[in-house]
C-alpha positions as CSV (number, residue, x, y, z in Angstrom):
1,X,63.2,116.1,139.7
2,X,62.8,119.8,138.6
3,X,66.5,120.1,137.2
4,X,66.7,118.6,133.3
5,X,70.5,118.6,133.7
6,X,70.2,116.2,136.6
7,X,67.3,114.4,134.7
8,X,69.5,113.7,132.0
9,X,72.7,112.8,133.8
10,X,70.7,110.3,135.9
11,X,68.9,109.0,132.8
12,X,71.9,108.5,130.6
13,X,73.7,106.7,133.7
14,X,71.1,104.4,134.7
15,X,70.4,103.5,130.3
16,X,74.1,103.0,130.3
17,X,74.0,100.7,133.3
18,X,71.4,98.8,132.2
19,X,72.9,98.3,128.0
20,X,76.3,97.1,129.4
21,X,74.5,94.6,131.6
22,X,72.3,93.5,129.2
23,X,74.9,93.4,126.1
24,X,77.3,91.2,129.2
25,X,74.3,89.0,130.2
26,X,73.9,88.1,126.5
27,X,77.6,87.2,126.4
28,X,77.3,85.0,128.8
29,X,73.8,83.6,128.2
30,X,74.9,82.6,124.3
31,X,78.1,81.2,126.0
32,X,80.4,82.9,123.8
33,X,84.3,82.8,123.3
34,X,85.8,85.1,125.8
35,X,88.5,86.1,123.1
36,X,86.5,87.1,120.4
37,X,83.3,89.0,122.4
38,X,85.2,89.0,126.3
39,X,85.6,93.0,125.2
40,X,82.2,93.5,123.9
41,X,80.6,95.5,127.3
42,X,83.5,97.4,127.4
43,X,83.2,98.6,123.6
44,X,79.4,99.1,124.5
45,X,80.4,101.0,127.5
46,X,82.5,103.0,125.7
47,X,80.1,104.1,123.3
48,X,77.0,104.7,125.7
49,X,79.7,107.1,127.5
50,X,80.1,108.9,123.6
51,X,76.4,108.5,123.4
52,X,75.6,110.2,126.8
53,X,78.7,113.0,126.2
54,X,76.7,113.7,122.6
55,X,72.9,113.7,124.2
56,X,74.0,116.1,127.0
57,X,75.7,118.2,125.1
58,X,72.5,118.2,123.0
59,X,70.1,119.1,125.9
60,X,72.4,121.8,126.6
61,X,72.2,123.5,123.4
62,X,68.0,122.3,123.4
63,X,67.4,122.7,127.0
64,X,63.7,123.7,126.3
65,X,62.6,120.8,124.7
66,X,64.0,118.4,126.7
67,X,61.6,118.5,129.4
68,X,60.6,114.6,130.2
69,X,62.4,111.6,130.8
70,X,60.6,110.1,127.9
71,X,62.3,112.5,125.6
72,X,65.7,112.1,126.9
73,X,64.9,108.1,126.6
74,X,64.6,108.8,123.2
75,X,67.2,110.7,122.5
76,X,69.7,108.3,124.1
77,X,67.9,105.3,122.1
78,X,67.9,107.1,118.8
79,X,71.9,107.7,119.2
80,X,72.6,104.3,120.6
81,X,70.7,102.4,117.6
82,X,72.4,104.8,114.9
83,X,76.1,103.9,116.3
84,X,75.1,100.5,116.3
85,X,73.9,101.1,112.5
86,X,77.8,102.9,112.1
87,X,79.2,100.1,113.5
88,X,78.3,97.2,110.8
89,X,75.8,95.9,113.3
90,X,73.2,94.0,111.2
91,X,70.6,92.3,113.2
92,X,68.8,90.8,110.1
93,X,71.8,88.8,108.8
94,X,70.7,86.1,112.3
95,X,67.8,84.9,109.7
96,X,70.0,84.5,106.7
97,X,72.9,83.1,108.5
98,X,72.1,81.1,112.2
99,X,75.2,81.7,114.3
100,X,75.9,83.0,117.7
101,X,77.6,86.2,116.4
102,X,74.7,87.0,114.4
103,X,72.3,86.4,117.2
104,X,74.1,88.2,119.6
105,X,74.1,91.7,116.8
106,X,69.9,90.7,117.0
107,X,70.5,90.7,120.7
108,X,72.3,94.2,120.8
109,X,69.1,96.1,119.0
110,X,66.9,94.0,121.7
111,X,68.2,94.9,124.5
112,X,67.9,98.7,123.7
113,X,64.4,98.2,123.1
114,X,64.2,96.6,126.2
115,X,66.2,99.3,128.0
116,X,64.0,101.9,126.8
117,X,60.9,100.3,128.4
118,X,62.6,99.6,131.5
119,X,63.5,103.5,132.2
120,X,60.0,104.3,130.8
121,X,58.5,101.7,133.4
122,X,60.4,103.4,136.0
123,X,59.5,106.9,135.7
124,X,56.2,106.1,135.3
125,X,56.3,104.8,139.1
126,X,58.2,107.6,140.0
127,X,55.2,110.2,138.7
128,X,52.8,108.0,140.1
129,X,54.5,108.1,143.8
130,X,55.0,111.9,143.3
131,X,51.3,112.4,142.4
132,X,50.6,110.4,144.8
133,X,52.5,112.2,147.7
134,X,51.2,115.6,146.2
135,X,47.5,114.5,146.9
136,X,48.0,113.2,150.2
137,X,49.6,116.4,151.2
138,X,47.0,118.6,149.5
């Protein structure tokens, strides 16, 4: 993709997918009350849609340095952990105090770690298939 603004559209829609699964799966996996964290992907959704308004904007304005998908990764990652820091999400308090709510804040920083890795996974397959195409045609 030779277009950053498409880059980073695709990017910030595909890490936004992937964090509102995640933050639903551990929802469901810690088998939490419905009434108390039933809204949680949709308060993550809403900020990864703040998130992705603030990093485009950002790439706008910086349109030279954003060249790679690994940068915009970062970006997105380094916004998403610092609302989560805004919000009064703590994920050391699980080892002082062992409850689900406290595991599922550990679980929120996780699973953008994991997201991270996943999209970086991803593209390096997608360079790899593109390099690989190039050489075949050359």
């Amino acid at each position: 993709m030779k277009n950053i603004l498409i880059k980073s559209l695709l990017t910030f829609a595909a890490m936004t997918i992937l964090t509102i699964w995640l933050a639903d799966w551990a929802v469901g996996f810690l088998h939490l009350p419905g009434g108390d964290f039933g809204m949680l992907s949709f308060a993550v959704l809403i900020g990864c849609l703040i998130i992705s308004g603030i990093g485009f904007i950002t790439i706008l304005i910086f349109k030279n340095n954003y060249h790679s998908v690994y940068r915009i990764a970062i970006l997105f990652e380094v916004l998403y952990l610092f609302m989560l820091m805004i919000s009064g999400t703590n994920p050391f308090t699980y080892f002082t105090e062992k409850t689900d709510g406290k595991l599922l804040n550990l679980l929120l920083y996780l699973n953008s770690i994991i997201v991270f890795f996943i999209i970086c996974v991803l593209n390096l397959i997608y360079l790899k298939i593109i390099s690989f195409k190039s050489k075949k045609i050359s």
